[in-house]
C-alpha positions in Angstrom: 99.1 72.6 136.0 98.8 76.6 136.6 101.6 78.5 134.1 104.4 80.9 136.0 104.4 84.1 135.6 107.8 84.2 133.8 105.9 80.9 131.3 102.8 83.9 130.6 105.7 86.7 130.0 107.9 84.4 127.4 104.7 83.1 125.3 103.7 86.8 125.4 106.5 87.9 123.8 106.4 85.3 121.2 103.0 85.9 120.0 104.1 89.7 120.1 107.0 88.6 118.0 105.0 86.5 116.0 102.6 89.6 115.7 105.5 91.9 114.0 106.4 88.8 111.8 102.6 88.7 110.8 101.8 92.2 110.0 105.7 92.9 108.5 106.7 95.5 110.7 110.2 96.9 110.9 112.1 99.3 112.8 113.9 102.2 111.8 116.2 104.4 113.4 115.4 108.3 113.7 117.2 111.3 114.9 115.2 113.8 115.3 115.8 117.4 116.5 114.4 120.2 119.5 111.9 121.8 117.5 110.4 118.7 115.9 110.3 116.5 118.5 108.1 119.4 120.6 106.1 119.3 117.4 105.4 115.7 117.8 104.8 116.3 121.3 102.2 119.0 120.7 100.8 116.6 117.6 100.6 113.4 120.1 98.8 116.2 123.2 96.0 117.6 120.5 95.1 113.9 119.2 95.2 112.1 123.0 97.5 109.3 121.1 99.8 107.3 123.7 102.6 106.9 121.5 104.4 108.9 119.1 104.8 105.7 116.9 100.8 105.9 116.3 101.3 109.9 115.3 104.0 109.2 112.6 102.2 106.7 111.1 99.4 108.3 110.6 101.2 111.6 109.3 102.3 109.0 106.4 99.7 107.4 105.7 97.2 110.3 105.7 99.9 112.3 103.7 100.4 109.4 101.3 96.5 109.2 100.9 95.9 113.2 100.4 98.5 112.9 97.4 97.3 109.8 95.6 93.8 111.8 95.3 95.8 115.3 94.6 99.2 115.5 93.9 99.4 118.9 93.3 99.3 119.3 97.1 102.9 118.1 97.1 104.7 120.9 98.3 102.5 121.9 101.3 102.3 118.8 102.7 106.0 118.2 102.3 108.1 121.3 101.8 111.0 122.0 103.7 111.2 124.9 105.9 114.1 127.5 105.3 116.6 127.3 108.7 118.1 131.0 107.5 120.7 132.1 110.1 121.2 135.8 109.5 124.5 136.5 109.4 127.0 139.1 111.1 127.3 140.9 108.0 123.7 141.4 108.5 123.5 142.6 111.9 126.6 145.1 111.4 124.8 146.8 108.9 121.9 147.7 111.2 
């Protein structure tokens, strides 16, 4: 006997399950802001990658592999940018 549609959906989803089970996946939950979520954007255009999920992994694991050959590289790969807000003290002074 032929398998519903709904029968092909559910034992889809359980071998996708199954799939994350296999390979250890796990989610985690990000907030991220304007500037770098157009960053991904323009990261996910340039490499023709479907989903962001696919750029942010390979942003760590490239990263991670850069630094296990040269650590020194440390802080260009991974400094954080200064978010400066110039103050009105500042601007009254000009």
């Amino acid at each position: 006997m032929a398998k519903t549609a709904a029968q092909r959906k559910k034992e889809q989803r359980e071998r996708e399950a199954q799939h994350l089970i296999d390979v250890g996946a796990s989610e985690i939950k990000l907030t991220i802001y304007r500037s770098t979520q157009e960053d991904l954007a323009y990261l996910q255009e340039a490499g023709d990658f479907e989903q962001a999920e696919e750029v942010i992994t390979l942003l760590i694991k490239n990263t991670a592999q850069i630094l296990k050959r040269d650590m020194s590289r440390i802080n260009e790969l991974l400094k954080v940018p200064c978010h400066k807000k110039e103050s009105s003290d500042a601007n009254s002074n000009l």
